[in-house]
C-alpha positions, 0 to 999 in steps of 0.5 A: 119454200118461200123464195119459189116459182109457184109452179115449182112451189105446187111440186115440192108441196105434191112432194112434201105430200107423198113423202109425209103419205109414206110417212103415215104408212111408216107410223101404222106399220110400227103401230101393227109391229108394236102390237104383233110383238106384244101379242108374241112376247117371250115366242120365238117370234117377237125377236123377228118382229123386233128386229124388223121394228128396228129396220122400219124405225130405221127407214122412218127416221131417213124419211122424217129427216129427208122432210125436214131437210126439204124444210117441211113438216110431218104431217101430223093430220096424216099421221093420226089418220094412220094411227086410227086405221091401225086401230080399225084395221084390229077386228081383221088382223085378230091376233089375240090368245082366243084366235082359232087360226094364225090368220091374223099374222098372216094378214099382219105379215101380208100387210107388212110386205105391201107396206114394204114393197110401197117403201121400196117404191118410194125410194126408187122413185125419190132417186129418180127424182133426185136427179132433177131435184137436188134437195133429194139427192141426200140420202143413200137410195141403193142402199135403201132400196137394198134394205127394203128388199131384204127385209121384203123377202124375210117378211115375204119368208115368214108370210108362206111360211104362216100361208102353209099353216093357215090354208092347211086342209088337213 
């Protein structure tokens, strides 16, 4: 980014930020899966969180290489801090053996689709973007978005599915 106005400069690093924060989110959201499919190991539920893994692991390498390509790094600061707000977050999404309810996957799920709708957010607004900044115009933005909405809506499924359970009065 050297050869750059410092206007221009201030954008691309607000850019740079925004992309390497849906980065961090990426990083809790494999961090929480990894977690969830340890917890439903050898469950008809592990293949599900298996493969929305592979869909999000996915999406995060697009993302890390679209940074790269900008010619900026991955944060690792931000990183770390998404790393450590998994850990914190695992006395409220308690998905252990002893737990009475399946409320913790629900508020696992839950996060998962907030995380997803946020993904679904950023590509929608980098192909916007890419329209006046040509770095971004590399990558396929409908196509991106198309996958964010799919698996928005098998999360999304999963979610009312678990709701139902959860909230049952009876």
């Amino acid at each position: 980014m050297g050869g750059l106005n410092e206007q221009t400069q201030t954008l691309m690093e607000a850019l740079i930020d925004y992309l390497n924060d849906h980065l961090a989110g990426s990083v809790g959201a494999l961090e929480l899966l990894d977690r969830v499919i340890e917890t439903y190991e050898g469950k008809p539920l592990e293949k599900f969180f298996r493969d929305l893994r592979a869909d999000i692991d996915h999406d995060q390498k697009q993302l890390k290489e679209l940074i790269a390509k900008l010619g900026a790094q991955e944060s690792a600061v931000r990183k770390a801090g998404a790393w450590i707000a998994e850990k914190l977050s695992r006395p409220t999404i308690d998905l252990g053996e002893g737990s009475k309810t399946d409320l913790g996957l629900f508020l696992a799920l839950e996060a998962l689709v907030l995380g997803i709708t946020g993904k679904r957010s950023l590509w929608r607004a980098l192909q916007s973007a890419s329209r006046t900044v040509p770095e971004l115009a590399r990558l396929d933005y409908p196509g991106l978005e198309k996958r964010a909405i799919e698996q928005c809506e098998r999360v999304e499924a999963r979610r009312l599915e678990i709701a139902r359970a959860v909230f049952q009065t009876r």
